[in-house]
TIRO-2110 file (N, C-alpha, C; in Angstrom, 1 decimal):
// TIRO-2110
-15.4, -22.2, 39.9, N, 1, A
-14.9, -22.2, 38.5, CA, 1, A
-13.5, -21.5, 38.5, C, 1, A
-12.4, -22.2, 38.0, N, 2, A
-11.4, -21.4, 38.0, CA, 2, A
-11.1, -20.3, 36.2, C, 2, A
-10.1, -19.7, 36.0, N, 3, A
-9.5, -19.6, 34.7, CA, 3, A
-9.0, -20.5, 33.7, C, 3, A
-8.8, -22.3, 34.4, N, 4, A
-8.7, -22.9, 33.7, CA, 4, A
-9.6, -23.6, 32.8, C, 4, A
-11.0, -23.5, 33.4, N, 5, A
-11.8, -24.1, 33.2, CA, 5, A
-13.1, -23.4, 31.9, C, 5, A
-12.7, -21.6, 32.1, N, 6, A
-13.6, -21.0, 31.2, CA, 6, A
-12.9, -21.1, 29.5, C, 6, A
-14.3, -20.7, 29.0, N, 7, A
-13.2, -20.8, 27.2, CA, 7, A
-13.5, -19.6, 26.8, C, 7, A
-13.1, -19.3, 25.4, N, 8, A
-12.8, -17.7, 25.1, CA, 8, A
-14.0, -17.9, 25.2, C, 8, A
-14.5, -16.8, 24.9, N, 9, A
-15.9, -15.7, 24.7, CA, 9, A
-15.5, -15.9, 23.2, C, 9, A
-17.1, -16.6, 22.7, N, 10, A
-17.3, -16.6, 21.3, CA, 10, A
-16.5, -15.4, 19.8, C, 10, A
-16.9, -14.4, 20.5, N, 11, A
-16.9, -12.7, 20.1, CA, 11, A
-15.5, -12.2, 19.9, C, 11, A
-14.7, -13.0, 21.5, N, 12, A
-13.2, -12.7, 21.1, CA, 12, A
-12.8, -13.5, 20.0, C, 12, A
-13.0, -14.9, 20.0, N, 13, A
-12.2, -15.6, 18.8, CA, 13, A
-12.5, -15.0, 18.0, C, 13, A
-14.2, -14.5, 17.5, N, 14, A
-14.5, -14.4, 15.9, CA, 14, A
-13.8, -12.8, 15.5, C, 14, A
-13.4, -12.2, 16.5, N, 15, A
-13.2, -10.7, 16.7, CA, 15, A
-11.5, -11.3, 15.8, C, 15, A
-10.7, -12.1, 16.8, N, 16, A
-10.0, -12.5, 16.5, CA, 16, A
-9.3, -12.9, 15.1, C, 16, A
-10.3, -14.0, 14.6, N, 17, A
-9.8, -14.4, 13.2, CA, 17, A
-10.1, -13.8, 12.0, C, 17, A
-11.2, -12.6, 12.4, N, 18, A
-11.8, -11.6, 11.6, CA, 18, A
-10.2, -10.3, 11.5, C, 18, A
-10.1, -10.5, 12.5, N, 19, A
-8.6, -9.2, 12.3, CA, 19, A
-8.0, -10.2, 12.0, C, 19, A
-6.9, -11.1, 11.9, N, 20, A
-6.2, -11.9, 11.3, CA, 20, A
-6.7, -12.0, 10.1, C, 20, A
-7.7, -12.6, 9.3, N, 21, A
-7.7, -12.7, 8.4, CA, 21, A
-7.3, -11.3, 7.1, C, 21, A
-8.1, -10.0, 8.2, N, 22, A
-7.4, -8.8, 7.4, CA, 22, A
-6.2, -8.3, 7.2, C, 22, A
-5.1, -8.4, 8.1, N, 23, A
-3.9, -8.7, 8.2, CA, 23, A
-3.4, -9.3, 7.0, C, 23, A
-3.6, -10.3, 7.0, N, 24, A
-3.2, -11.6, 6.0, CA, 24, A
-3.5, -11.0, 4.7, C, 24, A
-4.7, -10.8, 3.9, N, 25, A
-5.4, -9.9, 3.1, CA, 25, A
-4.4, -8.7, 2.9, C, 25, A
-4.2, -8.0, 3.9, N, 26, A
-3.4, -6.4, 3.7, CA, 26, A
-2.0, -7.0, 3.1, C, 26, A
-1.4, -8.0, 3.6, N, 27, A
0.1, -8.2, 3.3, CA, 27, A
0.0, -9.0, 1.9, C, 27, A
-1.2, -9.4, 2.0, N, 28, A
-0.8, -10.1, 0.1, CA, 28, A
-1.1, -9.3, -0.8, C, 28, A
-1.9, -8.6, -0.6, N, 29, A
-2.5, -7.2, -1.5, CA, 29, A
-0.5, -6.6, -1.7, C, 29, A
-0.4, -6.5, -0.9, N, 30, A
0.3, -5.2, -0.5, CA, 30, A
1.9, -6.0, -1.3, C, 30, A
2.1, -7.3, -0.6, N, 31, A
3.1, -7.9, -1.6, CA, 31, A
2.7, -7.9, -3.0, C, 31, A
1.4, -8.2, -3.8, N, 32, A
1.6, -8.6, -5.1, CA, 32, A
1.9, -6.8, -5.4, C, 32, A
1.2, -5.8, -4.8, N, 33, A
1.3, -4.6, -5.9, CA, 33, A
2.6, -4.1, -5.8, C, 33, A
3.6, -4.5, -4.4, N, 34, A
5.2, -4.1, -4.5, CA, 34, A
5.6, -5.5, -5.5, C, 34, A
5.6, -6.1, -5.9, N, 35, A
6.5, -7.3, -6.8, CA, 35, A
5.5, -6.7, -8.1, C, 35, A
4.5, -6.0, -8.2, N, 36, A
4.1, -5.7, -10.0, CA, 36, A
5.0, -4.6, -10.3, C, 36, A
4.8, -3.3, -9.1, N, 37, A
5.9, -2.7, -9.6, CA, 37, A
7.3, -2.7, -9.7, C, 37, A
7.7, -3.6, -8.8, N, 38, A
9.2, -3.9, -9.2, CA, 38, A
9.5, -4.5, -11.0, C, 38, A
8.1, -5.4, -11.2, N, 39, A
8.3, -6.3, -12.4, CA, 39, A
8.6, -5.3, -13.4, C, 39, A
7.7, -4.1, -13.2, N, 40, A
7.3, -3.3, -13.9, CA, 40, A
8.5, -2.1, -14.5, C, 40, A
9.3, -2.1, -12.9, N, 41, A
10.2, -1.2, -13.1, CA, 41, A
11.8, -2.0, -13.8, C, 41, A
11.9, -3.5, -13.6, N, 42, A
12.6, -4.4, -14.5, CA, 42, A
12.2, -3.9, -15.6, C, 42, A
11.5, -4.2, -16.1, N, 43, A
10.9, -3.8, -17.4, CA, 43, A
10.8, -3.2, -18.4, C, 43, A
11.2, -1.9, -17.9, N, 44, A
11.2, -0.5, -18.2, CA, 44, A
12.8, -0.6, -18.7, C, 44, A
13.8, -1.2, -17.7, N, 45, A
15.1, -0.7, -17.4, CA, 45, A
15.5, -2.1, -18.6, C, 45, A
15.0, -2.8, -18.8, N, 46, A
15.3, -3.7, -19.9, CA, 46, A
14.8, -3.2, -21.4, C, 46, A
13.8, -2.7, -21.7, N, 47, A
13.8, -2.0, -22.7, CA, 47, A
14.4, -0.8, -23.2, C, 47, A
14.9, -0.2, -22.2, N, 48, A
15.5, 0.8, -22.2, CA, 48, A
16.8, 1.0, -22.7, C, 48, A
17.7, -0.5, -22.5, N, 49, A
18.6, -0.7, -23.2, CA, 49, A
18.9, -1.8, -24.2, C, 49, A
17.3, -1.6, -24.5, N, 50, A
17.4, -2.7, -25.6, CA, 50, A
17.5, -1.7, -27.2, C, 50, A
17.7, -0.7, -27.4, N, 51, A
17.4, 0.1, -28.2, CA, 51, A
18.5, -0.1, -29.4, C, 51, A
18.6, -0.3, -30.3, N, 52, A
19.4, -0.7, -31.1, CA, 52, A
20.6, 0.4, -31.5, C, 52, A
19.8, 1.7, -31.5, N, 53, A
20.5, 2.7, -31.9, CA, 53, A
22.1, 2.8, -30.8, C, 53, A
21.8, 2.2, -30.1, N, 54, A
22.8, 2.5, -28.5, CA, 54, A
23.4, 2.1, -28.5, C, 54, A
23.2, 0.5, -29.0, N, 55, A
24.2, -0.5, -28.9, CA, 55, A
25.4, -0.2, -29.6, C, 55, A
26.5, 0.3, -28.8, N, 56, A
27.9, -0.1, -29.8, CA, 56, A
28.6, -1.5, -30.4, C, 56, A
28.8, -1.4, -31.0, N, 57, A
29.7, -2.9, -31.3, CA, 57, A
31.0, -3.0, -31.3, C, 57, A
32.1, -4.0, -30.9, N, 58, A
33.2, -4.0, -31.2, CA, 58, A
33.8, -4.2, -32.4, C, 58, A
35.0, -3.6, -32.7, N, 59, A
35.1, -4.1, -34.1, CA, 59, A
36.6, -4.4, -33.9, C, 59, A
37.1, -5.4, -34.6, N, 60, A
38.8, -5.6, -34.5, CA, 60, A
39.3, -4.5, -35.0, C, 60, A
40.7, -3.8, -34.8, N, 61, A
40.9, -3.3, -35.3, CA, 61, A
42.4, -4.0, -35.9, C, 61, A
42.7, -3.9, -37.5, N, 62, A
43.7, -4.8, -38.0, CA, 62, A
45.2, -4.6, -37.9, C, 62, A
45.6, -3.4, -37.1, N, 63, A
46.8, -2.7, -37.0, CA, 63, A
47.4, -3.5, -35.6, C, 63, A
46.7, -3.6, -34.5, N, 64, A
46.7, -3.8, -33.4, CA, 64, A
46.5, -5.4, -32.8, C, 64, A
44.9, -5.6, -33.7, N, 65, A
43.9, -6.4, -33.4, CA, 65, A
43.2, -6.8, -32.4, C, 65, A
43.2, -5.5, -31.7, N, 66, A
42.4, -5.0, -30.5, CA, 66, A
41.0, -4.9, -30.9, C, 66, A
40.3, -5.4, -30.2, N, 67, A
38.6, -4.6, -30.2, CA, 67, A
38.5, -3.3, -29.5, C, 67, A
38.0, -2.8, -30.4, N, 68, A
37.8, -1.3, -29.9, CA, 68, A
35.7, -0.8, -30.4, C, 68, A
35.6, -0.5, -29.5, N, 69, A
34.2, 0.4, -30.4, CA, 69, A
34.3, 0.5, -31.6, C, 69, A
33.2, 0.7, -32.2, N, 70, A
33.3, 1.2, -34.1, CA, 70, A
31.9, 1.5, -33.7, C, 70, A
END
């Protein structure tokens, strides 16, 4: 019997696709909770200047008729 002729050992493949599968598992876990907190930290940084009080506005000014802050 050569090497070409034996097949894996049951144990290795299941050993196999049992680690692979956790792998796979670890990187999707691990992507959705880095993309929640990213969403999370968008989020933050959007409300943050959504604040009305902050917002300046332009105003013409009639001398010039430049927009300047008011």
């Amino acid at each position: 019997m050569t090497d070409k002729d034996r097949a894996m050992p049951p144990l290795v493949a299941l050993a196999g696709a049992l680690g692979s599968a956790a792998v796979v598992r670890w990187a999707y876990r691990t992507a959705k909770r880095i993309n929640h907190e990213l969403e999370e930290a968008r989020l933050a940084r959007v409300v943050q200047r959504a604040e009305p009080g902050e917002v300046r506005t332009l105003r013409r000014d009639p001398a010039t008729g430049a927009y300047r802050p008011g």
